[in-house]
N, CA, C and O atoms as a GROMACS GRO file, in nm:
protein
  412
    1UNK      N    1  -1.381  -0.496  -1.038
    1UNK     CA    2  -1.439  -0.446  -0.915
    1UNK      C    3  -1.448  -0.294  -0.929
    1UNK      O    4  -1.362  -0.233  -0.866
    2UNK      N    5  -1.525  -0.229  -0.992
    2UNK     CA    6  -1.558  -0.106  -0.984
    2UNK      C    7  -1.603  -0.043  -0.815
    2UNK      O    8  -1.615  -0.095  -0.705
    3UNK      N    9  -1.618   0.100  -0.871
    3UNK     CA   10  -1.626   0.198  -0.746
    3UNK      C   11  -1.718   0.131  -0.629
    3UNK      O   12  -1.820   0.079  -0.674
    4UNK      N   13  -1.707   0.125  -0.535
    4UNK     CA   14  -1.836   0.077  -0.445
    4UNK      C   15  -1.865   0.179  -0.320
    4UNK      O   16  -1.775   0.202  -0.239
    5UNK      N   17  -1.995   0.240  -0.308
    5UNK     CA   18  -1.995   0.336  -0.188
    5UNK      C   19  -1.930   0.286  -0.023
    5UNK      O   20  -1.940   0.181   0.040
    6UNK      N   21  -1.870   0.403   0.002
    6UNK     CA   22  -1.822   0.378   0.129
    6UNK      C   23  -1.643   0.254   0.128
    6UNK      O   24  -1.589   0.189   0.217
    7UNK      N   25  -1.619   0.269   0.031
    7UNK     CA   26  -1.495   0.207   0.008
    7UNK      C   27  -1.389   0.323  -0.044
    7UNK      O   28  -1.420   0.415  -0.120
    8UNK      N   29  -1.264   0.300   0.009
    8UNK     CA   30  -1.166   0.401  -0.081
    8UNK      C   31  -1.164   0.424  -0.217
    8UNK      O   32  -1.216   0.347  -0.297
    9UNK      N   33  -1.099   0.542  -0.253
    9UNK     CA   34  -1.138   0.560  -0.377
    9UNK      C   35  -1.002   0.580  -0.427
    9UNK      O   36  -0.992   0.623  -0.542
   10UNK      N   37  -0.878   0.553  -0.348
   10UNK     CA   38  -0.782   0.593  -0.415
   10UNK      C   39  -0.668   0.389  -0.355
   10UNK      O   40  -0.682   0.328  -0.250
   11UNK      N   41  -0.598   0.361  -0.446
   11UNK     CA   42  -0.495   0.212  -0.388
   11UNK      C   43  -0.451   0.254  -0.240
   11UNK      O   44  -0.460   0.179  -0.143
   12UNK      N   45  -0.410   0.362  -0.238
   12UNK     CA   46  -0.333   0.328  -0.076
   12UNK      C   47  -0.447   0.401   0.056
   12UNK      O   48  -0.420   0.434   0.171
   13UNK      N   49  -0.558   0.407  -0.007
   13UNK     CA   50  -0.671   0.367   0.057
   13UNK      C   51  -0.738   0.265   0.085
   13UNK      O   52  -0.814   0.239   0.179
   14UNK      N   53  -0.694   0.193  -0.029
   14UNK     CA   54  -0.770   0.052  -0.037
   14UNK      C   55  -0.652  -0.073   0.031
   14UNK      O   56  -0.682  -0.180   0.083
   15UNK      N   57  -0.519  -0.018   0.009
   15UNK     CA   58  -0.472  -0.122   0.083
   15UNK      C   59  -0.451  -0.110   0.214
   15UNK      O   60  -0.433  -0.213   0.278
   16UNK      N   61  -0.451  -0.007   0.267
   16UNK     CA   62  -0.463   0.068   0.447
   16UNK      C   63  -0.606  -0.059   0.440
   16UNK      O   64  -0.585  -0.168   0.493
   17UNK      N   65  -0.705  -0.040   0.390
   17UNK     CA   66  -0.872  -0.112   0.412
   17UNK      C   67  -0.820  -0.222   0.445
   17UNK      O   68  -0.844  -0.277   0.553
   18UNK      N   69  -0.726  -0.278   0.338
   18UNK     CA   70  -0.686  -0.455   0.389
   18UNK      C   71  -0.573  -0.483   0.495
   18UNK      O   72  -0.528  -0.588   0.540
   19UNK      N   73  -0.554  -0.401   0.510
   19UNK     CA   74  -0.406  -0.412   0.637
   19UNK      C   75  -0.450  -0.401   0.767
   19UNK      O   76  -0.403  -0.457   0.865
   20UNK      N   77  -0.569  -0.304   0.760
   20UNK     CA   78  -0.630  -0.241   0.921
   20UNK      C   79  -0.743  -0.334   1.041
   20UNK      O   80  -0.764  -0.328   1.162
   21UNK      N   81  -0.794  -0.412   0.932
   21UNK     CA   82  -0.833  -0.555   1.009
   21UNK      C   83  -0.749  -0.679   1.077
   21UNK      O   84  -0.772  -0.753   1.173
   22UNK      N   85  -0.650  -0.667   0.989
   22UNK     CA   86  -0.505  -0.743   1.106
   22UNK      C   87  -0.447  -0.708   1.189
   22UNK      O   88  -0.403  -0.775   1.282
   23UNK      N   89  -0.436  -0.585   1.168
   23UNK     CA   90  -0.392  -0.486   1.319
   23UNK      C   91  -0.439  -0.476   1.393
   23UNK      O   92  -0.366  -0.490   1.491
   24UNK      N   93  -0.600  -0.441   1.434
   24UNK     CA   94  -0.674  -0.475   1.508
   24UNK      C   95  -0.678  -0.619   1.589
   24UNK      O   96  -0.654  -0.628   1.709
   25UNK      N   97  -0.706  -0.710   1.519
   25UNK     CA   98  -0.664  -0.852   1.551
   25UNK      C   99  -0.535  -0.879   1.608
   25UNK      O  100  -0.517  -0.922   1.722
   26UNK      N  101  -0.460  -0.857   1.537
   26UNK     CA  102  -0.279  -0.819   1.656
   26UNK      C  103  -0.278  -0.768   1.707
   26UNK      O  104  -0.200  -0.822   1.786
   27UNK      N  105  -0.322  -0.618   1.782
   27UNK     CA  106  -0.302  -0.570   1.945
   27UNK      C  107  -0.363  -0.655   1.984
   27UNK      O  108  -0.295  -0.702   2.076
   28UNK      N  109  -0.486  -0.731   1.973
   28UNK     CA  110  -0.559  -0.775   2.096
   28UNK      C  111  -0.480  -0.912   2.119
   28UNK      O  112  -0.461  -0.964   2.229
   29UNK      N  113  -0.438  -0.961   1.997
   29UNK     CA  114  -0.397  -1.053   2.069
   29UNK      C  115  -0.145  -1.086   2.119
   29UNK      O  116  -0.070  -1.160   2.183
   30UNK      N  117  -0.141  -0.991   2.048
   30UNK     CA  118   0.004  -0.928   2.054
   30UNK      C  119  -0.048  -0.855   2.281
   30UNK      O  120   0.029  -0.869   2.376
   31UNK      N  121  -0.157  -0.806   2.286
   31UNK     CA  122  -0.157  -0.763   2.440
   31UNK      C  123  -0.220  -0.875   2.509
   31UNK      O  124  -0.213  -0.872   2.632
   32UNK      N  125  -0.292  -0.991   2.444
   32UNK     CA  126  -0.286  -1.104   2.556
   32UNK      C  127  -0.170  -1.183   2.538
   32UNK      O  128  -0.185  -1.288   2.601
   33UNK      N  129  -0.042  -1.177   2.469
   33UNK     CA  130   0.047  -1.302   2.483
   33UNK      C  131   0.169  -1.214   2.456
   33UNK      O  132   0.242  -1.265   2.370
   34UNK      N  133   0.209  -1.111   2.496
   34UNK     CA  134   0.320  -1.026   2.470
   34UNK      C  135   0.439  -1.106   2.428
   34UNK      O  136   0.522  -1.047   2.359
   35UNK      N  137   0.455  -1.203   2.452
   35UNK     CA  138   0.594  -1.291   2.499
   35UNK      C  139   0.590  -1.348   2.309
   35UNK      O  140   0.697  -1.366   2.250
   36UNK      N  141   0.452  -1.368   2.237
   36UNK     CA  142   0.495  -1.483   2.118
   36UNK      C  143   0.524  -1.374   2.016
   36UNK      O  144   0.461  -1.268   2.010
   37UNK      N  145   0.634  -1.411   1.930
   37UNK     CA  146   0.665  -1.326   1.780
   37UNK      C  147   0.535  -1.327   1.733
   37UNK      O  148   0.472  -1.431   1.749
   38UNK      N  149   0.486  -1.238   1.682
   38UNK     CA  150   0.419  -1.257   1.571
   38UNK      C  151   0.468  -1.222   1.424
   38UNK      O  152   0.556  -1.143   1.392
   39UNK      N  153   0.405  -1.285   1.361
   39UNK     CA  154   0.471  -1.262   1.187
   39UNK      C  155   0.385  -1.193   1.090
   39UNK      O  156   0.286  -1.169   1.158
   40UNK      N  157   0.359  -1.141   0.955
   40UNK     CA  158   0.281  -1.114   0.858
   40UNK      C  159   0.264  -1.197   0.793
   40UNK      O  160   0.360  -1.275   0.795
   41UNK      N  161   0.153  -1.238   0.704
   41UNK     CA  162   0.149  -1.304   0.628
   41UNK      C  163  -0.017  -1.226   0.535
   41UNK      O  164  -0.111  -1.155   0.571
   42UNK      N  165   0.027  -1.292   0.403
   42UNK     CA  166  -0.061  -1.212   0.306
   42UNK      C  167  -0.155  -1.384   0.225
   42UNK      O  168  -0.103  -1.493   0.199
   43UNK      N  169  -0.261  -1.352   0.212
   43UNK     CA  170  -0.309  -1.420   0.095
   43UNK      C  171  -0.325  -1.339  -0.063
   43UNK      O  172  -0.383  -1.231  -0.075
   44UNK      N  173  -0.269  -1.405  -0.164
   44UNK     CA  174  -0.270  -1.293  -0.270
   44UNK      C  175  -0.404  -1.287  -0.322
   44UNK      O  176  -0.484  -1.374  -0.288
   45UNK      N  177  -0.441  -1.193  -0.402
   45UNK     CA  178  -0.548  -1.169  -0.453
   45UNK      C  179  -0.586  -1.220  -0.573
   45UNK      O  180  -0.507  -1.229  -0.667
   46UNK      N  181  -0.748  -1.270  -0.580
   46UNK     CA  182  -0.816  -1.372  -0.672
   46UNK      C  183  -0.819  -1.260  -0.790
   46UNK      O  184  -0.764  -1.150  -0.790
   47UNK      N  185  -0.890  -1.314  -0.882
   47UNK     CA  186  -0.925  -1.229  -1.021
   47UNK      C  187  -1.011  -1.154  -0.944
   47UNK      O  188  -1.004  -1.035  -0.976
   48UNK      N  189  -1.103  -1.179  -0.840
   48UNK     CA  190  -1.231  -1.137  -0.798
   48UNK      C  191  -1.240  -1.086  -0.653
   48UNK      O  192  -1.339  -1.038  -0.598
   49UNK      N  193  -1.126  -1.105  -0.606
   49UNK     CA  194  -1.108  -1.046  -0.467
   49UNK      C  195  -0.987  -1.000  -0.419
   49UNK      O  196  -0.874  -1.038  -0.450
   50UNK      N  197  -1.018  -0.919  -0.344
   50UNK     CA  198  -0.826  -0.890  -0.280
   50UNK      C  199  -0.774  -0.952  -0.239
   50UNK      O  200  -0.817  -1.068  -0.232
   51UNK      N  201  -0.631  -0.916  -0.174
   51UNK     CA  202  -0.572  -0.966  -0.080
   51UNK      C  203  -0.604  -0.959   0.027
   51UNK      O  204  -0.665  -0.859   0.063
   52UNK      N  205  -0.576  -1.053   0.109
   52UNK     CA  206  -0.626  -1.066   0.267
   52UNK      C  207  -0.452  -1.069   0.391
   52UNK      O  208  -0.353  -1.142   0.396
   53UNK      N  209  -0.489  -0.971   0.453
   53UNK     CA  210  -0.386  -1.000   0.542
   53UNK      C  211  -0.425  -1.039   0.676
   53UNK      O  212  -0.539  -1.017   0.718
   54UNK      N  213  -0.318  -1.107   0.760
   54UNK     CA  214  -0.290  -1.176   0.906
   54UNK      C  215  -0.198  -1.162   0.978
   54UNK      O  216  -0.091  -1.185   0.921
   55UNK      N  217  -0.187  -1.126   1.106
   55UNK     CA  218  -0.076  -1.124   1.175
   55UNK      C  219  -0.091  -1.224   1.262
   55UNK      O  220  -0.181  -1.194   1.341
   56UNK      N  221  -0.026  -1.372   1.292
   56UNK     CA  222   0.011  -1.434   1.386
   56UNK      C  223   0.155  -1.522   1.374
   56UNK      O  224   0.246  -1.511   1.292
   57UNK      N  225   0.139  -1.616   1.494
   57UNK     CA  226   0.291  -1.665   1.539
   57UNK      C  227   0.325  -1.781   1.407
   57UNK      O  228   0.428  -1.816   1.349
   58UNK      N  229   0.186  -1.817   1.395
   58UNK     CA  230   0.258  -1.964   1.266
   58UNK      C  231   0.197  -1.898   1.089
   58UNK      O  232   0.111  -1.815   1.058
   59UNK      N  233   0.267  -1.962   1.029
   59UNK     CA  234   0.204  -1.994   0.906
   59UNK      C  235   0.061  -2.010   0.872
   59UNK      O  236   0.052  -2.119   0.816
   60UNK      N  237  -0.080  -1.940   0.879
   60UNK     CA  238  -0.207  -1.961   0.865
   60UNK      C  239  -0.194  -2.097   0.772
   60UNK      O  240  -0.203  -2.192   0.849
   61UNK      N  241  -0.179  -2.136   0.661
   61UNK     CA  242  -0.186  -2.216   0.582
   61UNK      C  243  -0.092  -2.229   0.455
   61UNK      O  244   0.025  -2.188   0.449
   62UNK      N  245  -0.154  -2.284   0.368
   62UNK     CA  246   0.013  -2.334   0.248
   62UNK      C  247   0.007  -2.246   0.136
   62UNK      O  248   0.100  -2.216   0.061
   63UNK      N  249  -0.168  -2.188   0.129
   63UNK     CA  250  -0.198  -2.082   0.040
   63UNK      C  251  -0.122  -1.924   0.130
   63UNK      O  252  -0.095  -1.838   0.046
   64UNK      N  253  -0.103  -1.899   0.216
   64UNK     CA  254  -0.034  -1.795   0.302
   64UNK      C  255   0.094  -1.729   0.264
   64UNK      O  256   0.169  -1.824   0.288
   65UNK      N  257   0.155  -1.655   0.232
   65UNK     CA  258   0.274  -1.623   0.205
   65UNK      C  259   0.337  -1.496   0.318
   65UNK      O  260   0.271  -1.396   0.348
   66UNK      N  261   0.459  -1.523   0.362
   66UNK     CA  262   0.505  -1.400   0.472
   66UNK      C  263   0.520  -1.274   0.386
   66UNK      O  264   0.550  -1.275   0.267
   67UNK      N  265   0.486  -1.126   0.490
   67UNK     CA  266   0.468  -1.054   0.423
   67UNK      C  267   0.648  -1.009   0.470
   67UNK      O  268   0.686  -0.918   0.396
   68UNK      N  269   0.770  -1.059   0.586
   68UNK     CA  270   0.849  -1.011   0.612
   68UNK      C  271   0.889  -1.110   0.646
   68UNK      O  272   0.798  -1.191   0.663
   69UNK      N  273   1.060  -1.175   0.683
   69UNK     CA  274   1.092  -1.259   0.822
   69UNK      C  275   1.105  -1.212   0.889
   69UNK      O  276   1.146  -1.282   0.982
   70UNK      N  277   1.092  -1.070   0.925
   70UNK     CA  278   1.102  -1.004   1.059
   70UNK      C  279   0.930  -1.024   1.113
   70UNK      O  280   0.819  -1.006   1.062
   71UNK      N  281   0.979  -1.064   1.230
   71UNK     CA  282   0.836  -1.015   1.324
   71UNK      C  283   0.801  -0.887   1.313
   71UNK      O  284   0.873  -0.805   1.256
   72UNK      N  285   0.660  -0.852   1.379
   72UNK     CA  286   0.558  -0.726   1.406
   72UNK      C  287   0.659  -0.700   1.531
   72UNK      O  288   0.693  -0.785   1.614
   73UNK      N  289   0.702  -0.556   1.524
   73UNK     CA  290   0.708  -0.498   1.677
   73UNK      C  291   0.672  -0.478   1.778
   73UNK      O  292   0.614  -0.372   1.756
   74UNK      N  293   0.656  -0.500   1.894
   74UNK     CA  294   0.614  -0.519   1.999
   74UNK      C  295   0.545  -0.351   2.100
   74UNK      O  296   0.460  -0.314   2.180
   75UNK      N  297   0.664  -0.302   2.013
   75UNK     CA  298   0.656  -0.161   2.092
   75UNK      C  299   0.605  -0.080   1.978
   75UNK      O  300   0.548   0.026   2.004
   76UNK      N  301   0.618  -0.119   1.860
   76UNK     CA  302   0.513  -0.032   1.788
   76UNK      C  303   0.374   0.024   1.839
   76UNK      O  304   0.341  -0.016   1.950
   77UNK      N  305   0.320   0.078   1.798
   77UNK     CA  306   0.132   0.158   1.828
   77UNK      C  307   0.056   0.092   1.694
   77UNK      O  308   0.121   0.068   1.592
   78UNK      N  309  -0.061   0.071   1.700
   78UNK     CA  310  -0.170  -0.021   1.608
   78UNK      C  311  -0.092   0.088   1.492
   78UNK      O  312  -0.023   0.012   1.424
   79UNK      N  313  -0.074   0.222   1.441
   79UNK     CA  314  -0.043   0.299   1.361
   79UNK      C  315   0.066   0.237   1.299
   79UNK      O  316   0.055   0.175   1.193
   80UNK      N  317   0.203   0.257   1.379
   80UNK     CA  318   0.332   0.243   1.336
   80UNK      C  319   0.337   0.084   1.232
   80UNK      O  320   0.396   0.062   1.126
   81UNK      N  321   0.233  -0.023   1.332
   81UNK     CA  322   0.232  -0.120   1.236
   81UNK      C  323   0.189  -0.151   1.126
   81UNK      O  324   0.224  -0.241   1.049
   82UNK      N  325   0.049  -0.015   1.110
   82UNK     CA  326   0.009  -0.054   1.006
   82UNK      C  327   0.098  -0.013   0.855
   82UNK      O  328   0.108  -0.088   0.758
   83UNK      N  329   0.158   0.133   0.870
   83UNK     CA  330   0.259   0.169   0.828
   83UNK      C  331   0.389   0.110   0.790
   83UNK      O  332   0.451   0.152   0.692
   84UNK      N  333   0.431   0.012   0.865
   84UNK     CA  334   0.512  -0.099   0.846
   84UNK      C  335   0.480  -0.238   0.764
   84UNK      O  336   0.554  -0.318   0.708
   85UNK      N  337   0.350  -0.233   0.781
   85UNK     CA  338   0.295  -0.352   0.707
   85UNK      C  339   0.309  -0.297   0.542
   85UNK      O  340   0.372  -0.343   0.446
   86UNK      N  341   0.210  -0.163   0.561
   86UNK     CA  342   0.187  -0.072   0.410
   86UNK      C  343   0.348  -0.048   0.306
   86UNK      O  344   0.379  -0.045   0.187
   87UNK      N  345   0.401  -0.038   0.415
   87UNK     CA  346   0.562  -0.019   0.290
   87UNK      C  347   0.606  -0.123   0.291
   87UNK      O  348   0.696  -0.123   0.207
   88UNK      N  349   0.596  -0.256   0.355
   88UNK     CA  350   0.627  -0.328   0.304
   88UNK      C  351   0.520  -0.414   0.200
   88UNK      O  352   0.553  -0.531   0.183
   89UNK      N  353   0.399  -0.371   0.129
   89UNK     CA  354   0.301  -0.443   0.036
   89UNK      C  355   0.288  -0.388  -0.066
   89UNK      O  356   0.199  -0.426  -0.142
   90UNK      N  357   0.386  -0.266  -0.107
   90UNK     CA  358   0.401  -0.222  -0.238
   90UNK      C  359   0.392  -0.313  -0.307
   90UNK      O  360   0.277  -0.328  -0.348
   91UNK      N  361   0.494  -0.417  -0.356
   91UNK     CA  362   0.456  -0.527  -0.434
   91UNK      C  363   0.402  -0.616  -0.457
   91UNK      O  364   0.409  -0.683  -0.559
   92UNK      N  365   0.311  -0.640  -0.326
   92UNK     CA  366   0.241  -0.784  -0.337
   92UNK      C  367   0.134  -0.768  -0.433
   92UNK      O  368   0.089  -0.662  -0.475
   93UNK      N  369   0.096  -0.898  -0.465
   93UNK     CA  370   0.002  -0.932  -0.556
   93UNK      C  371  -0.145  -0.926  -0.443
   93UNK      O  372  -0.200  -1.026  -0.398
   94UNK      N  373  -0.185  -0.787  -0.416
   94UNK     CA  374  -0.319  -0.821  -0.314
   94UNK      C  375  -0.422  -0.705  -0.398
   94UNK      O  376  -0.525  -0.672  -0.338
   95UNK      N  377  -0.404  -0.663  -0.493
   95UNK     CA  378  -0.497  -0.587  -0.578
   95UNK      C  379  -0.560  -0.666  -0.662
   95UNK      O  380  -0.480  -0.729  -0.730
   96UNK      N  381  -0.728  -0.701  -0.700
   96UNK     CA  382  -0.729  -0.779  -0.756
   96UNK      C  383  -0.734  -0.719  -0.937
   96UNK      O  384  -0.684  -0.610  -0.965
   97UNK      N  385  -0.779  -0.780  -1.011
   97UNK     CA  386  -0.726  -0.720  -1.169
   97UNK      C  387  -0.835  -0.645  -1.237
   97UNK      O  388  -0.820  -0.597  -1.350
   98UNK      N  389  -0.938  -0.634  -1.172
   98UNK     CA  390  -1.027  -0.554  -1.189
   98UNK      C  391  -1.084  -0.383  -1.084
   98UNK      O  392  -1.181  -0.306  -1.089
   99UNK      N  393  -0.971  -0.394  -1.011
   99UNK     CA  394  -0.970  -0.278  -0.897
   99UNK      C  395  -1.016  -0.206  -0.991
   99UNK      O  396  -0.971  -0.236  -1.102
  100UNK      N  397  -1.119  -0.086  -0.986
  100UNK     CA  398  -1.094   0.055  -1.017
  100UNK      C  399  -1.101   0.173  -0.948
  100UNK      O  400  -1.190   0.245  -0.903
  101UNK      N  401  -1.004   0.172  -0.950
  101UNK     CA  402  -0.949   0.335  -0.810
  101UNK      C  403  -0.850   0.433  -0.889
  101UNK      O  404  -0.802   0.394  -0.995
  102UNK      N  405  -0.815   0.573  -0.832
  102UNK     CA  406  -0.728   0.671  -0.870
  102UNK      C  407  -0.592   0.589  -0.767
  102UNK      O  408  -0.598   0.529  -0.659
  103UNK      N  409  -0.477   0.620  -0.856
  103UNK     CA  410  -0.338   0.565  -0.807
  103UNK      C  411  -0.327   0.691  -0.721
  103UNK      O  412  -0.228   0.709  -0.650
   0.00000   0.00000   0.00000
């Protein structure tokens, strides 16, 4: 996966890119149901695509892996979580093997 316009150009650009669409998706729905945990969960990345992340209450599926057993914070800000998500995905397998970006 070489350079592509309008995409980050550096990994912790590119993984903020995959983290910041679940966050979005969790305030809205973390502020209609305040009351349910929500959890992380990651899909790892293909030869040909990234990783995909999710924040809700169950297990998305069997391909899904948690990104924590701690729940998303409640009182966090869309920021604090994404930040929380990001240090915790240092290791995951969500880069795919052809990324090319500056570390």
């Amino acid at each position: 996966m070489s350079f592509i316009p309008g995409m980050p150009r550096t990994v912790a650009g590119f993984v903020h890119s995959l983290i910041k669409p679940a966050v979005e998706d969790w305030f809205v729905k973390q502020c209609y149901d305040p009351g349910t945990p929500m959890y992380m969960f990651y899909k790892p990345a293909g030869s040909d695509r990234p990783g995909i992340f999710t924040i809700n209450s169950d297990q998305p599926g069997p391909d899904w892996e948690p990104v924590s057993a701690e729940p998303v914070r409640t009182d966090f800000t869309k920021e604090q979580v994404q930040r929380w998500i990001y240090d915790r995905a240092g290791s995951l397998p969500i880069l795919p093997d052809n990324l090319d970006l500056a570390s």
